[in-house]
Structures are given as C-alpha cells and as structure tokens.
N, C-alpha and C positions, 0 to 999 in steps of 0.2 A: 482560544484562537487556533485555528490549524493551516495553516501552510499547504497550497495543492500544488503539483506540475501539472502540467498534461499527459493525462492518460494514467494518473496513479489512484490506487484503489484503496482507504483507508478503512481496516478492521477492526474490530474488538475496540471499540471505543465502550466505554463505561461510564453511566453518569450514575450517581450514589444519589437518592433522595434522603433524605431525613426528617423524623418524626416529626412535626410540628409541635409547640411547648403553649401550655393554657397559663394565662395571670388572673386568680378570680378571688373574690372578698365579699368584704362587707364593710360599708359604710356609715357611720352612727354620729350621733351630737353630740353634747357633753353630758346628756343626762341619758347614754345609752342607746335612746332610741332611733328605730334607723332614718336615714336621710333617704328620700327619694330625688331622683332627677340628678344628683349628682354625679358630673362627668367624669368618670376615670381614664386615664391617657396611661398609656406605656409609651414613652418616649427615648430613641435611640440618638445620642451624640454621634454628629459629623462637622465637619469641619467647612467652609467656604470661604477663600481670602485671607485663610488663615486665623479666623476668628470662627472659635465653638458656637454651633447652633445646636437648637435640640429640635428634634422632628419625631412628628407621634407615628409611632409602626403598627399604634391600635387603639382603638376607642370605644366607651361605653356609657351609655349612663345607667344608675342604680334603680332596682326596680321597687314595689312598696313597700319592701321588707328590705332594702337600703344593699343587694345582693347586686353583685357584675360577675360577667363572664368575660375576659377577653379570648378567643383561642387565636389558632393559626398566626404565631408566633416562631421566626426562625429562633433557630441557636444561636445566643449571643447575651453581651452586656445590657441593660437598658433601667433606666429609671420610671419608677408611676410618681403620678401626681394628680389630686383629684381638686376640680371647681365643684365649687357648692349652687346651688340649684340657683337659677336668678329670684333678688328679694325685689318682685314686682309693685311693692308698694312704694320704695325707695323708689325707681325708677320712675314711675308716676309721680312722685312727688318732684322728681328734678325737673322732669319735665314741666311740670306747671313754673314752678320757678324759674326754669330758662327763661320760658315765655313771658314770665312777666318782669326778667331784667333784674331778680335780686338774687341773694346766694346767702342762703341758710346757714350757711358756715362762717360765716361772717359777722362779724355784731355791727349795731348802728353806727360806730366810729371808723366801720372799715378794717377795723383790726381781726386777722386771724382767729377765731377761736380755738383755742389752745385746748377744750375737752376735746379729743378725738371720739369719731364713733365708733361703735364697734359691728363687726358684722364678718360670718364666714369668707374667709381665705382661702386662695390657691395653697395645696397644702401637699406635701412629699414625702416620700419616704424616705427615714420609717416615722414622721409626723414634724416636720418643720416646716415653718410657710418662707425661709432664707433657702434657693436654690442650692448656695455653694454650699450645705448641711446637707444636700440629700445624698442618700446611700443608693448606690447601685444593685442593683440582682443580676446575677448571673443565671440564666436558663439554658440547659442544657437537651438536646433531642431529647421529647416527650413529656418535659417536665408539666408537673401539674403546679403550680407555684400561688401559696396564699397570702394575698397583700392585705389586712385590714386597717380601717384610717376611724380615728375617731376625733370628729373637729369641734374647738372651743372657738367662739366670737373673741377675735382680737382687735386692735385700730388698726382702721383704715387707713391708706397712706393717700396724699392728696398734692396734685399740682397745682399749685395757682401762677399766673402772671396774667400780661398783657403783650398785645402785640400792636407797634406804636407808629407813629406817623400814617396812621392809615389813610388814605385820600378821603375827602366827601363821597357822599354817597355809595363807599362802597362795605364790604362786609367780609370777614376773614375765616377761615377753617383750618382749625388745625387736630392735627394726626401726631399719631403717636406710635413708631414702632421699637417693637421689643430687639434687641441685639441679641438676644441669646434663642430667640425662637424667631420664625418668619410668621411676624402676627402684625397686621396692622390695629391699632386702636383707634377710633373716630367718633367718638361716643363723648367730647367735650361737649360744656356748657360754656358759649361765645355768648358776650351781653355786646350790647349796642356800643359801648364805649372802648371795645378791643380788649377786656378782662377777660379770662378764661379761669375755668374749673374741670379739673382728669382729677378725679374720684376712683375710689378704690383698686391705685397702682401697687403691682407687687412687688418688691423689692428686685431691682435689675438695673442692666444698661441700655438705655434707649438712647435714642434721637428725635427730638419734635421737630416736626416742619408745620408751618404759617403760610398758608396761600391766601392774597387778597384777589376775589372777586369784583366783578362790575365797577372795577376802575380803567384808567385810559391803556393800561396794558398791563400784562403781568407781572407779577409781584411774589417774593418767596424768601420764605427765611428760615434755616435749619439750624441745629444745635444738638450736640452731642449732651447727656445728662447721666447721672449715674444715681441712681436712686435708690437712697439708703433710710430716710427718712420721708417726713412733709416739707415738700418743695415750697421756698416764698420767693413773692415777686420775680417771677423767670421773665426776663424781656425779651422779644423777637419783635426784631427791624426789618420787615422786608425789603429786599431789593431788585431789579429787575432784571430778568438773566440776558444772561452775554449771547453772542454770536462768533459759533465757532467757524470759519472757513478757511477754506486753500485749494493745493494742489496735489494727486498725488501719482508719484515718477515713478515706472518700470526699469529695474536694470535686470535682463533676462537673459543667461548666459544661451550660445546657441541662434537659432533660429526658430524657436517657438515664438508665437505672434500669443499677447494675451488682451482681451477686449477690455479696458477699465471699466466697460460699460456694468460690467458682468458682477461687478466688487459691492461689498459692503462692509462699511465699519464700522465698528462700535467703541462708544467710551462707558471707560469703568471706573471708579473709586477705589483711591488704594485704602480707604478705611472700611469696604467691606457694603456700605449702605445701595447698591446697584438694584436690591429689591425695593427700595424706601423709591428709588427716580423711575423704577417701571410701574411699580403699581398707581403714582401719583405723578400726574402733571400740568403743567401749563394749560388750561382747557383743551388739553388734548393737544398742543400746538408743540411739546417737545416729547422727543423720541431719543431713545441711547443709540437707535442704528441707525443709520443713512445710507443712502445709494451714492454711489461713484460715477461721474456723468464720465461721457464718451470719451471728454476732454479731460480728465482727471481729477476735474473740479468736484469737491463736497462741501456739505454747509450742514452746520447744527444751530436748531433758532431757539431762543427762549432757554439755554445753559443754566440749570440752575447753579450759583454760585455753588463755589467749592475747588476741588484738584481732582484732575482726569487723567485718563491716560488713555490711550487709542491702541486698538487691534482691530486683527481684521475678524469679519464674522461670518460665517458661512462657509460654503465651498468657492470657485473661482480661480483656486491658484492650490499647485501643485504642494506636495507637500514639503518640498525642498525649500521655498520659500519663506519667507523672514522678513518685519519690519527691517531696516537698515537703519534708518535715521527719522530722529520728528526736532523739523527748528521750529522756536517758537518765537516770532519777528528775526528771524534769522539769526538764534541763538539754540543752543542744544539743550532740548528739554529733560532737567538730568530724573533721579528720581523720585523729587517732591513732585513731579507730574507736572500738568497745565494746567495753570491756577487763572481762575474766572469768577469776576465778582460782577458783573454787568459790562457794557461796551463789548469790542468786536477783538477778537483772538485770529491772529492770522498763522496757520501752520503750513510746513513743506514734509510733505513725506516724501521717503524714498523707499522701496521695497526691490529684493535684490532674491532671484532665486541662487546664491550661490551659498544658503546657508550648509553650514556645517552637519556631517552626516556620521552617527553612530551606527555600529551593529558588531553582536555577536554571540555569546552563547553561556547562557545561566545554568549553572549546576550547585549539586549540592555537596555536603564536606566526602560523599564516596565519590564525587566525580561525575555523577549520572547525573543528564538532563535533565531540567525541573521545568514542566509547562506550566504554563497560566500562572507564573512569576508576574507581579508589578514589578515595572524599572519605570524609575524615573528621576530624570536629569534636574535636581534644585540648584538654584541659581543662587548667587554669592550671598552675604547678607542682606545688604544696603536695597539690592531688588527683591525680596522674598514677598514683598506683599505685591508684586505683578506676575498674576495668572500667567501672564501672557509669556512671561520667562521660564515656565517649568514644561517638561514634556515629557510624555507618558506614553507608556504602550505595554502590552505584556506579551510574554514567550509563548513561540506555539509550540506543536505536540514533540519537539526534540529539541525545544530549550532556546531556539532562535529567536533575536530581536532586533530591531531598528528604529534608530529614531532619526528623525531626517528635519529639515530647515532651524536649525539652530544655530538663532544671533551668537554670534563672538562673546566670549567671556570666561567666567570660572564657574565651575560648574562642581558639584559631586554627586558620583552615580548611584544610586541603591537600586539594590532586588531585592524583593520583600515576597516571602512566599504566600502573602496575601495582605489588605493593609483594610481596614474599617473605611469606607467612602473614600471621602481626601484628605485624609486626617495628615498626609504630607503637606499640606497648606500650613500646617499648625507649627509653630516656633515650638513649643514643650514638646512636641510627638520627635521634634526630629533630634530635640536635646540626648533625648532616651535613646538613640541610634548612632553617636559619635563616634567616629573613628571604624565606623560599620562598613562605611563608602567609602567609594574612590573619586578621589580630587582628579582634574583633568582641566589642559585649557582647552577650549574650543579656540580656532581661526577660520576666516570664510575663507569656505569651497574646500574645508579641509575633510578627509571621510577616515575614520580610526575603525579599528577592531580591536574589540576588549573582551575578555571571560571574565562572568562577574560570580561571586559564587551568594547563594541565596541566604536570606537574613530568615529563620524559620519560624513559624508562629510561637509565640511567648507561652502556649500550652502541650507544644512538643518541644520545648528545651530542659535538658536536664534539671 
C-alpha cells in the first residue's frame, strides 16, 4: 500500500520476485506398478470463519508411467494428496442400481453389510488416507521437491440414512460438503422411498443438506457430521425456510444525505457453511444478499433454517460506518445470531457512521517503519466467529495505518509482519500470538492513536 499527497513523487520502489519451487513424483499401486490418471493436489491451509480449509495451489494427474510434475509453486508450507483414477466399473454398477431402487450394500433383511469394500483412497503425505496424519513440506524459492505415493486398496467408508416426511410425489437431493476443503459432493444414491447411499467418503467433517423437490414449496434439511467411520441410519427432516424481514435506520453524523436505495446486505453463519447456502438453494428462490429498498425495507425468502447474522455487503456507505444494533422482535440479537427454523423473523437495524476510528504507525524492535505490516483489530471472545467484527488493513511505505468504522467493544490490536491468508480467523493461530497485542476499548465516535511494533515472521526470529 502507498500513501500519495498531491504532487509527491515516489522513487526507488523495489519489488523482489522469487524463484518459483516444482512438487514432482511418482505414483504406483501396491504391487509397484504405476498408476495412471491419478490426481495429485499440492494443497495450501487458510483459514475462513475461523475454521481451516485446505485449497489446492496446484494440480496434476499422473501420466502412464504413473510420473506428475507440479511447477510454479510460491515459497511456502503446503500439503500433497493424491485421488486415484475414477473405478468406472463401480460407478456404472451404482448407477444401474440407483435406477432400479436397490443397494448392493445391503443384504435382503435391510441390514448393513458389515464386509466393507475395498477400493483406492484419497491418500497424503507421506502416505495416510486420515487428513489429521498428513505432514507438511516446506518449499523453499526454486526448490525441486520429490513426493512419491504408493496406494493399497483399503475400505470404503459409506453413508447411509433417509430423509423423512417427504410429501407425495415429490423426490429429494441431497449434497454433501466437506469442511476442511470447499468441495461440494452430489454424487448420492436417492431410492424412491427417501433412503440414501454417499459411497466412498474420506474420513473428515462435513455437513449434508436434504432438498425436497416438486413438492408444494420448499423444503431443507442440514446436519453437521464428522466422519470417522460408516455412517448408519443418519435422518434428515426437512423443513420449510423462514422469511427474514424489516427495516433498516441511518443515524449519520453531519449532513451527508445516504440513499438506502443504494445498500445491500448479507447474511452469514457463524459455523463457517456460507459456501454450503451459496452454492445450493431453494430453486433458486434464496439468496444470502438482498437489496435495501428506498424505504429501508429488506426481505430474505425461503431462509434456510439455522443462525445468521447480518452485515452489510458491498460498497454504499463510508468507511466510518458500523452495524449499530439488530432486534430480533424487538429484542437484541446477542451472539448465538438469528435463529430461523421456518415462519417469519422480524429485524430492526440501525447503522450509525459514528463508528470508532484507529491509526498510527508500525515499527519494528530498531524503531524504523515497517510497510505492508497486517494489523488487525480481533474482537473479544464470545464474537470471534463474526467476520464482520474484525478489521484489517495494512501499513503503507512509512509504516501508517487506519482502521475506521468500528462497533464499540474490546478489541486486541496486532501487526503481523505478514500472516498466511486469514489465518487470524483461526482460534489456535491467535493462541500462538498471546500477549503479542494490545488490548484496547473502543467507544463510538471515539478516534485513538496508537504505535504498534510488528510481530515478525516465525523464520526471522531468533
């Protein structure tokens, strides 16, 4: 970030590139020989909501001699993990079985079959198919770095349930996303009577959602899951989502005129699943954002059950600006959020520019400005899982910063002379930084100046 006046002329600016790091191997079975089509991932941890995700920085699959190259690789920590080529025989066999309404896994009494199959797993380094076993690599500018995986057929892990009360004639879908990665699964076996089969699940934490179709209106059911073994009898109830509406009030210090027209807002989950209700919804009929009509009036239709919380999204309002208040039937919605199981949610916001205003200047232990510092303001405990209560910004080229529209509260400030994504979302990342920050209270319309001095990367401390 740099800082201009008018008419100032900045020089000697330097940007450092660095060598880019290769991940390459070889992939093979149990008797040696290589595996073709096998997808290899180098995947890098970040954090969102406060909960670890893992996201691929590169991908490959193995060519007939079972060989990947990944290059173009920054420096940094990251995990591989390699899928095994799809077994299109098995799949064609589910599929004929979907179709004709039985499940192979199953004996004539309905009972589980207790052989599990066996078949190639997602599989880690340096060769476990359990995520919380895999080992990290460190790659450092230009490394050439050799991963090789050799995979044995283990069992499959398997969901079963049903999803109940379904209306006449109507038919359900249900999805399956992973918590630790942004992957939707959709790939169940629905029979006519609302039984389901999720076939070769890897060990993690999910959440299934249940949508009933071609009934008299929508219908949804989710469930948090943690998957260590074969799931039996999971039940999903759908229910029909709520209707969130109200009003929402400007208090704008000044004589600035703002149009509500102009606003949008969004609701979030404090458990993290906001990718799980964008990518899947009501026939299309619910959205997380809304527009702010002229009158201040907003509505959310079809809510899928659960707890929310409301901010605003977009631009429209200065940065000095802050939720104030959200009643919920004219009560204060504290941090369990706003809880919606179907029926009509009535809110009042109030949004106030007289939020609280930080700035001032990051150095390090010689006293000299540090640019392109992160600071950012983490809010008490009880709020850590609302985005919407943290703010960020980072130092420009002589170590200045400001952070502007911040609600009332307790806050502690860190400067981080660099930080991995948002990995300050994370409860463990901020454990490891105690006593690093400075505690401070915020009050509205109140503006502080503070010197923060920088927290420095964990490979330049002594």
């Amino acid at each position: 970030m740099l800082t201009l006046t008018t008419g100032q002329e900045v020089k000697n600016l330097l940007i450092r590139l660095q060598a880019a790091a290769v991940v390459r191997g070889r992939v093979t079975d149990e008797d040696g020989d290589p595996m073709a089509s096998a997808q290899v991932t180098v995947l890098r941890q970040t954090f969102t909501s406060g909960r670890s995700r893992w996201e691929p920085a590169g991908s490959e699959r193995t060519n007939d001699l079972g060989e990947y190259r990944i290059p173009n690789l920054p420096a940094g920590n990251y995990y591989v993990s390699v899928n095994p080529p799809p077994d299109f025989k098995s799949l064609i066999e589910a599929a004929g079985n979907a179709a004709a309404g039985t499940d192979p896994s199953a004996t004539k009494s309905n009972a589980p079959d207790k052989t599990a199959a066996l078949s190639y797993q997602t599989t880690y380094y340096p060769g476990t198919p359990d995520r919380s076993q895999a080992a990290p690599i460190q790659l450092k500018a230009g490394d050439d770095f050799p991963v090789d995986f050799s995979l044995a057929p283990s069992p499959a892990l398997i969901i079963r349930g049903s999803v109940v009360n379904l209306p006449p004639r109507s038919s359900a879908t249900i999805m399956l996303q992973s918590h630790d990665f942004n992957l939707m699964l959709n790939d169940a076996e629905i029979h006519k009577d609302g039984t389901f089969v999720i076939r070769d699940v890897a060990p993690c934490a999910y959440t299934v959602l249940a949508t009933v179709e071609n009934g008299a209106g929508p219908l949804m059911a989710r469930q948090s899951l943690q998957v260590a073994g074969n799931v039996e009898d999971l039940r999903l109830a759908p229910q029909p989502g709520g209707w969130i509406h109200g009003r929402l009030r400007l208090e704008s210090k000044g004589n600035s005129r703002i149009d509500p027209g102009e606003l949008f807002l969004m609701l979030r989950t404090p458990d993290g699943d906001d990718d799980l209700l964008g990518a899947f919804s009501f026939r299309d009929a619910f959205s997380d954002v809304t527009h702010v009509a002229a009158d201040g009036s907003f509505e959310w239709k079809s809510v899928p059950p659960g707890s929310y919380y409301v901010h605003f999204a977009g631009g429209g309002l200065g940065p000095e600006w802050y939720l104030k208040s959200v009643l919920v039937g004219g009560h204060d919605a504290d941090e369990a959020g706003i809880s919606v199981s179907g029926g009509a949610v009535v809110l009042d916001l109030v949004a106030s520019s007289s939020g609280a205003a930080l700035d001032g200047v990051v150095t390090n232990q010689k006293g000299e400005p540090v640019a392109n510092a992160v600071i950012v303001a983490v809010p008490e405990v009880r709020l850590r899982g609302r985005m919407d209560r943290y703010h960020k910004t980072v130092s420009d080229q002589a170590g200045r910063f400001t952070l502007q529209g911040i609600a009332p509260g307790e806050y502690t400030l860190f400067a981080w002379e660099s930080v991995d994504g948002d990995a300050y979302y994370n409860a463990e990342f901020l454990k490891s930084y105690a006593g690093q920050g400075i505690a401070l209270h915020a009050s509205e319309g109140q503006r502080k100046s503070i010197s923060l001095q920088v927290i420095p990367d964990a490979d330049a401390l002594p």
